[in-house]
C-alpha positions in Angstrom: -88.6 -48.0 -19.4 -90.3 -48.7 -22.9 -93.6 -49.3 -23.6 -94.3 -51.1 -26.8 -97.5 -51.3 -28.9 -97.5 -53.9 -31.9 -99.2 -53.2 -35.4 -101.5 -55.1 -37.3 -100.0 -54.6 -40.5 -96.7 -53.9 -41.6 -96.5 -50.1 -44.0 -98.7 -48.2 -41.5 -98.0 -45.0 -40.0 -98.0 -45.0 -36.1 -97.8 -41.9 -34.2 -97.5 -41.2 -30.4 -98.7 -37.8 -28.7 -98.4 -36.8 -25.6 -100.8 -34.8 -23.6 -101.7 -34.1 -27.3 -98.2 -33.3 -28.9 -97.2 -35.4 -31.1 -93.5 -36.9 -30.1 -92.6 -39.8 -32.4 -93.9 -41.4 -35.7 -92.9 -44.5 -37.2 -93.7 -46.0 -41.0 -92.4 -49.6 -40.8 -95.7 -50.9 -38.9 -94.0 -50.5 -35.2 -93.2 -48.5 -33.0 -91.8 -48.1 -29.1 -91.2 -45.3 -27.0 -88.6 -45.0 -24.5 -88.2 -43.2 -21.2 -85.0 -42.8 -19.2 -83.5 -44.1 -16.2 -84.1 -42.4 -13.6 -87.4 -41.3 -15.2 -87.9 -37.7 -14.7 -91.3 -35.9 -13.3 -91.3 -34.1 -16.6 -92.0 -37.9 -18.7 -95.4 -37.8 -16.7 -98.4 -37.4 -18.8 -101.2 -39.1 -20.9 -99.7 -40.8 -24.3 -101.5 -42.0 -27.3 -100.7 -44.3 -30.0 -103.0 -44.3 -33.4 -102.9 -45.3 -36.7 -102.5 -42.1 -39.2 -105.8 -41.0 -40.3 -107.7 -43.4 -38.0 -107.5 -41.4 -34.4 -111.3 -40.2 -35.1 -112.4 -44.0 -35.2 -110.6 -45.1 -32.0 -108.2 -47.3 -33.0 -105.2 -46.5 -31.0 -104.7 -46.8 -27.5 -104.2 -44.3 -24.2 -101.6 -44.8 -21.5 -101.3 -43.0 -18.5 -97.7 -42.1 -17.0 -97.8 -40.8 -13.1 -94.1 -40.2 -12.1 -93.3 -39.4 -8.1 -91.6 -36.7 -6.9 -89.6 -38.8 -4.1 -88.5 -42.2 -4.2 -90.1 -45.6 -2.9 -91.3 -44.9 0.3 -90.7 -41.4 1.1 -92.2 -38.4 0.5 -91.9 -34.3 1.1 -90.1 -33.2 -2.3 -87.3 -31.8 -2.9 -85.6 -33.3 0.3 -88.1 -36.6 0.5 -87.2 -37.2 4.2 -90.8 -37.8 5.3 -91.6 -41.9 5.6 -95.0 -43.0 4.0 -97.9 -43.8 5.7 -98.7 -47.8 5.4 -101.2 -48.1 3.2 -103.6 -51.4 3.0 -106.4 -52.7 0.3 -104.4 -51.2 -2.5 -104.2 -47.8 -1.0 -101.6 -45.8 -2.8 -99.4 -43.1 -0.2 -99.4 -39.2 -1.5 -96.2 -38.3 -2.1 -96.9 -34.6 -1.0 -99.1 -34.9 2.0 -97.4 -38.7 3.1 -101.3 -39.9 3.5 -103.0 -42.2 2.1 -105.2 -42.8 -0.9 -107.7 -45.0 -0.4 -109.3 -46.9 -2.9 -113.2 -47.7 -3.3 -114.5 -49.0 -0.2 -111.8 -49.0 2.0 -110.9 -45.6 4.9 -108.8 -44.4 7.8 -105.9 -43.3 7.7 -104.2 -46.6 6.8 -107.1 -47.5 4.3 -108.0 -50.2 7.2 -111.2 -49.9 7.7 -113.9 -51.6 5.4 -117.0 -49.4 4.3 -119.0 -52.9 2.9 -118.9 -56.1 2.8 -121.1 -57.1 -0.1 -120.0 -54.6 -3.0 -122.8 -52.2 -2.7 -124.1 -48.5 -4.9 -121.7 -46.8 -2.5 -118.2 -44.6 -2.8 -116.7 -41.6 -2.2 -114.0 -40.8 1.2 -116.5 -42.2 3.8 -118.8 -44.3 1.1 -121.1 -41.1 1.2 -121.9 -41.3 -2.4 -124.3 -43.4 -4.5 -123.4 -44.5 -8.2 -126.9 -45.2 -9.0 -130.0 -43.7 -7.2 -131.9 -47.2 -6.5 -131.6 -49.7 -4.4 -128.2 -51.4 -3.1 -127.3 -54.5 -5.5 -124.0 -56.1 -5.4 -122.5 -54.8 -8.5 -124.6 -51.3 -9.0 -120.5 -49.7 -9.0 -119.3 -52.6 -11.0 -119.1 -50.7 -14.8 -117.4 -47.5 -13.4 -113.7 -46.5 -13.3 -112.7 -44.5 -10.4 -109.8 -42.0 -10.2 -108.6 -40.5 -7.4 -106.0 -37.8 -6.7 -102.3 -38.7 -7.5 -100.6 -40.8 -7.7 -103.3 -43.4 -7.1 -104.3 -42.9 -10.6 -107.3 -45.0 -11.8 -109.4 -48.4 -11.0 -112.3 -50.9 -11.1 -115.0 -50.9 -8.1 -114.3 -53.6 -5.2 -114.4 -57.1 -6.5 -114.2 -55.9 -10.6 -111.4 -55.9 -13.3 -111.0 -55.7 -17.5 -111.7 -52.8 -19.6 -115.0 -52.6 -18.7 -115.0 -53.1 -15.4 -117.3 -55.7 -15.1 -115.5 -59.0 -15.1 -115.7 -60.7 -10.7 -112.7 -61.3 -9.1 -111.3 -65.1 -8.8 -108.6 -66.5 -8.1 -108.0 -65.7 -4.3 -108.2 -62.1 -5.3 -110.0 -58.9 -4.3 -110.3 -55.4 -4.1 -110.2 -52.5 -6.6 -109.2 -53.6 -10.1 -109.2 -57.2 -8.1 -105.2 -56.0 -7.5 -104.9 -57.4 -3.7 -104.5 -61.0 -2.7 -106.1 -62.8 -0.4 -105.0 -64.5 3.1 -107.5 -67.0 3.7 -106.7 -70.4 6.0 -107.3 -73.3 4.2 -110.1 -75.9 4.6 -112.8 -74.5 2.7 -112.2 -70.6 4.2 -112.9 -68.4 1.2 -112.6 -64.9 0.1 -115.2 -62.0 -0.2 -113.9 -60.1 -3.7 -115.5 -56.5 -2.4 -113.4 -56.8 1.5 -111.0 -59.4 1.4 -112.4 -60.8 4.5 -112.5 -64.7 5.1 -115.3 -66.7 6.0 -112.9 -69.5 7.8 -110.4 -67.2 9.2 -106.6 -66.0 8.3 -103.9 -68.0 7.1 -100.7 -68.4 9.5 -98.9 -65.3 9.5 -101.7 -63.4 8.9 -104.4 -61.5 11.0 -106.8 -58.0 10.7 -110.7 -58.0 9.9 -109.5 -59.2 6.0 -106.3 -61.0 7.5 -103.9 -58.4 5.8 -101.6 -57.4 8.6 -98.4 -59.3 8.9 -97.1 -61.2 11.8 -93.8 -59.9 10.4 -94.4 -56.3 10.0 -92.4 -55.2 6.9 -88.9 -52.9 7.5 -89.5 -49.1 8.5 -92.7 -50.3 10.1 -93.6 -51.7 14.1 -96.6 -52.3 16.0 -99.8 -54.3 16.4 -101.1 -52.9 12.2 -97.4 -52.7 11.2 -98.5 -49.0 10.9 -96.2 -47.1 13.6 -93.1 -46.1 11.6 -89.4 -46.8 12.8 -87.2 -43.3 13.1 -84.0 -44.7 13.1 -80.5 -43.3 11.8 -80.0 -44.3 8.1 -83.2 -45.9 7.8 -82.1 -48.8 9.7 -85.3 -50.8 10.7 -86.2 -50.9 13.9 -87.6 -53.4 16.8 -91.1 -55.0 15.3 -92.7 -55.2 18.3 -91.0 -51.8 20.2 -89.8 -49.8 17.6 -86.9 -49.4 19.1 -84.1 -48.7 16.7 -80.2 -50.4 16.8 -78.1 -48.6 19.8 -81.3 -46.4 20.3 -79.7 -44.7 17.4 -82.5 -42.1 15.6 -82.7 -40.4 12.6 -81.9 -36.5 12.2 -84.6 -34.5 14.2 -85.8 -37.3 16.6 -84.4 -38.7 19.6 -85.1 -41.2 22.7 -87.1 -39.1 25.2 -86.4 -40.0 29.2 -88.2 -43.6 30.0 -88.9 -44.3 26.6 -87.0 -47.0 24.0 -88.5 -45.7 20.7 -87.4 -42.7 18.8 -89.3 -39.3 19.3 -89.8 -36.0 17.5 -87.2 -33.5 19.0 -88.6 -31.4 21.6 -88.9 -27.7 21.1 -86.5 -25.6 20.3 -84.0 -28.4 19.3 -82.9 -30.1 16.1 -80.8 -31.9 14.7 -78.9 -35.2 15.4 -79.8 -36.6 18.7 -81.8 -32.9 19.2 -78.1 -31.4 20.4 -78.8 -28.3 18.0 -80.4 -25.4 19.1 -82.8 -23.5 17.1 -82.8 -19.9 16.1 -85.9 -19.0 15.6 -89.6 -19.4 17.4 -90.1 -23.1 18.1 -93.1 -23.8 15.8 -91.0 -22.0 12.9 -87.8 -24.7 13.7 -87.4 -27.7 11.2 -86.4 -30.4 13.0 -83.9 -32.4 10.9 -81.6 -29.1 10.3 -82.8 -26.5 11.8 -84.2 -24.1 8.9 -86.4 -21.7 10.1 -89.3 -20.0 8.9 -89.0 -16.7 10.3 -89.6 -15.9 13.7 -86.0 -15.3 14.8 -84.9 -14.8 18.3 -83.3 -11.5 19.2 -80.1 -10.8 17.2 -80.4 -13.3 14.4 -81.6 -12.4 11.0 -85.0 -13.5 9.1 -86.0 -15.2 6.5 -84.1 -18.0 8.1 -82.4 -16.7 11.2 -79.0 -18.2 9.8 -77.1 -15.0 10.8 -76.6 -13.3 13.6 -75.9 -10.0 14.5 -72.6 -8.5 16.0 -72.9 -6.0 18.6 -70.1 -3.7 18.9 
């Protein structure tokens, strides 16, 4: 990845820092800096780009790098075998915890629910908080940037955009930062910027209070919000409507229970492929997908992780 800023004069000295080191300088007027592929969690940080002699008067410019820990769609460093929760309305999924970050205005654990409809002086987890201590106009947030924890990183209010924040939403576009698009039927239906709902209804394909669930949930995903998560073997998608996965075949640490078609979390005790393993240890100290345990071992195997087992003579 390189990120590229363009001079306005050739002969200047251009310098980059990061987190306030400096890492590269150029004299002939432009400069780039590169990162590699993969990109590494050591890259992350804020870098800065200024004319020599002119970083006092602001002109230069800030970028912010957030780098994940797991890849697209997972989460639980080192191993990343945990599968992110769907997140909606530009809700970003923690790669730690698997939940999601909701942005302004939007909650739940899928980011689903909608705290207004009319922008609003309101944000915060549950829209708890005020951002100026009068009365409720539209675009009293409008103006601020909000950043939550990573790797969300930074955005507009509901229904605002540009550097200041203040510019509406068109286009068929709402939403922090105006970054989500809008599903509206056709025929005059229209779009509020702050919710995404639609004043004429959802176009075809489309449903949910701002018509942002798919008919088609996307793959990994099943159920009526496309928010129930297949467990199959290999990460094979599963049945859309069921979640049943090809051959009832499941991924490491789940299988299908008596009476049931979708994959379940071992029971306890068990791990493993198709939950044939037996755990050494406690059951609430047994990981599911390979059986590592967390102390807690039964009689005659060893702690920390009850991986050995003593001989009796």
């Amino acid at each position: 990845m390189t990120r590229r800023y363009n001079a306005e004069a050739t002969g200047n000295v251009i310098t980059w820092m990061k987190d306030g080191i400096e890492v590269l300088t150029s004299v002939n007027g432009r400069t780039q800096i590169s990162f590699p592929t993969p990109i590494q969690t050591s890259d992350q940080g804020f870098y800065e780009i200024y004319y020599d002699n002119e970083r006092n008067q602001n002109r230069g410019g800030l970028y912010r790098l957030i780098v994940r820990e797991c890849p697209a769609g997972k989460w639980g460093p080192p191993e990343c075998y945990g599968i992110f929760d769907k997140c909606y309305n530009g809700g970003v999924c923690d790669d730690k915890s698997g939940l999601c970050i909701c942005p302004n205005n939007f909650k739940g654990p899928n980011c689903l629910e909608i705290c207004r409809t009319n922008g609003g002086n309101r944000f915060g987890l549950n829209c708890e908080h005020q951002c100026a201590f009068s009365e409720d106009p539209t675009t009293r947030c409008h103006g601020f940037l909000f950043c939550l924890p990573d790797p969300y990183g930074c955005s507009c209010d509901v229904g605002a955009r540009g550097l200041a924040c203040r510019t509406l939403c068109t286009g068929g576009t709402y939403g922090p930062g105006c970054s989500q698009t809008c599903h509206c039927a056709g025929g005059g239906s229209s779009c509020d910027i702050y919710s995404g709902i639609c004043t004429g209804g959802c176009q075809t394909g489309w449903s949910g209070d701002n018509c942002q669930i798919p008919d088609d949930c996307e793959d990994g995903y099943f159920g009526s919000q496309c928010t129930d998560k297949c467990r199959c073997l290999n990460d094979e998608p599963c049945d859309k409507d069921t979640g049943e996965c090809p051959e009832q075949k499941c991924a490491l640490g789940y299988n299908v229970h008596s009476g049931q078609i979708e994959c379940e979390e071992c029971e306890a005790g068990t791990f493993g492929l198709d939950c044939l393993q037996q755990c050494h240890c406690a059951p609430e100290a047994c990981e599911k997908r390979r059986g590592l345990c967390k102390g807690q071992c039964i009689d005659s195997w060893i702690e920390p992780y009850c991986s050995q087992r003593i001989t009796r003579c």
